[in-house]
N, C-alpha and C positions, 0 to 999 in steps of 0.2 A: 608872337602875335604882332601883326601891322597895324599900328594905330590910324595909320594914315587910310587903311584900308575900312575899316569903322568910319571912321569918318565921311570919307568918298560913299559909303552906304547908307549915311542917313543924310548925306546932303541933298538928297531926291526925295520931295516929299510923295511921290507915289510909292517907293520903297517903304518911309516911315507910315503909309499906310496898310500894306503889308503886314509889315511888325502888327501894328496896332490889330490887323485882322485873324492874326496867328496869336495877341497875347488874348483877345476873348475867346477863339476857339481852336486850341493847338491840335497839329495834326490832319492841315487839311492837303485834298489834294489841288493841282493847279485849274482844275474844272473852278472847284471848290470858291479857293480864293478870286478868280475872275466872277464870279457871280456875285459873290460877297462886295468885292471893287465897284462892281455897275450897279449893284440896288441901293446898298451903302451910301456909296461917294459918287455916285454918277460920273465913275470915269468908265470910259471905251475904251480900255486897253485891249490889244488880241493877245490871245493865249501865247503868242511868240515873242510879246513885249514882258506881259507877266515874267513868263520864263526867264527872261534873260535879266530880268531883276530878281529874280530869285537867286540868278546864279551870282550878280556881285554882292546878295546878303550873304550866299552858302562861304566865299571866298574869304569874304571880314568874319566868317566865325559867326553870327548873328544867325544862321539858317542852319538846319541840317536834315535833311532826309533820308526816309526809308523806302523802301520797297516791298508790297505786301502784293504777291501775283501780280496783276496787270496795272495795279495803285502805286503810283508816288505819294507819299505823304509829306508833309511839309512840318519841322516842327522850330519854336523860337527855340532861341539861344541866348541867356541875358549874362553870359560868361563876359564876354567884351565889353559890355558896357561896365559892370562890376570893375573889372581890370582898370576901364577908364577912370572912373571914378574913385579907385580906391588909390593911385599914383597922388591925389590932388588931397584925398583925404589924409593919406598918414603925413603928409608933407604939413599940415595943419599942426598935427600931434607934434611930430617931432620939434617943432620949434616953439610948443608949448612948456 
């Protein structure tokens, strides 16, 4: 895993609003989350921008999708951040 790569993913806060819009309702598709973005958060991203943030969460391990017929769905992924946060946590432990 690229920690560097997690990071470079949530330094965009239009991406951390992504997450945020896949951790209340997992499994959407890119229709989905661009609609959720402009009612939501009032951002005007196109469906090309969306995408291509999705594609540097899919990258950090934070994204993963399926395909169901003609549907992408879009699902979180809280693997990486655990990863991050648990390098910082047992380093506590251990030196207790």
């Amino acid at each position: 895993m690229d920690d560097d790569r997690v990071f470079k993913a949530l330094a965009d806060p239009t991406r951390r609003k992504i997450l945020d819009e896949l951790a209340d309702r997992d499994g959407q598709t890119l229709f989905e989350i661009c609609a959720r973005l402009s009612s939501k958060h009032r951002l005007g991203s196109s469906r090309q921008a969306v995408s291509q943030h999705l594609e540097v969460l899919a990258a950090a391990g934070l994204v993963h999708s399926r395909r169901d017929g003609r549907h992408k769905f879009h699902h979180l992924d809280t693997g990486p951040l655990e990863h991050l946060t648990d390098r910082w946590r047992h380093r506590d432990t251990e030196e207790i």
